[in-house]
N, C-alpha and C positions, 0 to 999 in steps of 0.2 A: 422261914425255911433254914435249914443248917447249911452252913456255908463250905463241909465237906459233904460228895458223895460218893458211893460203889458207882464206875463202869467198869465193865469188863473182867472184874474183882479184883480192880485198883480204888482205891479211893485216893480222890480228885476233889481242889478245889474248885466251887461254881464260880460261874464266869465272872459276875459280882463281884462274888470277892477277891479275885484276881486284881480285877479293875480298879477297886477300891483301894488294894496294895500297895499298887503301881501307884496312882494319886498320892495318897498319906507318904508314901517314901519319896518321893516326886523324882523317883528315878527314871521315867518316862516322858516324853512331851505331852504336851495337852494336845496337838495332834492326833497322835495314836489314842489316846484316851479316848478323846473323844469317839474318833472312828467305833472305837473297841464300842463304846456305850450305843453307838446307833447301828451299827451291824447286828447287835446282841439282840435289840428290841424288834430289828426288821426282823431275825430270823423266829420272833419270839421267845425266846430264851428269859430274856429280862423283861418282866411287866415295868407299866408306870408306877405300880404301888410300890414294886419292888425297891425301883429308884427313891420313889417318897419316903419311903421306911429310912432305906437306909442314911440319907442325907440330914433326916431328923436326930438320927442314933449316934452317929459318931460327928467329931468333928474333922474335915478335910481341909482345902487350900482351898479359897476362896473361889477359884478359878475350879475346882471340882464341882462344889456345889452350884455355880453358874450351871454347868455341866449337866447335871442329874437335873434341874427344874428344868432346862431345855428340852430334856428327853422325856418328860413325864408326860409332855402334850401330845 
């Protein structure tokens, strides 16, 4: 999926890749992260495959990619 999309006829980045941001720049805690990643998936927003994709595709902090295999199950 592309990591911008149109609401409201703004374009927005998806929640992912927010998430993903926040991690790579490690300018958030793993706290929030985390929350961010299983609120996302409760509300269905972010699938597991989602998570899978992405944790194979880029490299993160270590402590991210814990993160994303946590949330895939």
């Amino acid at each position: 999926k592309k990591d911008v999309e149109l609401q409201q006829g703004f374009a927005v980045t998806r929640l992912l890749r927010s998430i993903a941001d926040l991690a790579a720049a490690e300018s958030t805690s793993r706290d929030i992260v985390e929350q961010a990643l299983i609120e996302g998936r409760r509300r269905g927003v972010n699938t597991a495959r989602e998570l899978s994709e992405l944790g194979r595709k880029t490299h993160f902090p270590l402590w991210f990619n814990e993160l994303l295999a946590a949330n895939t199950k």
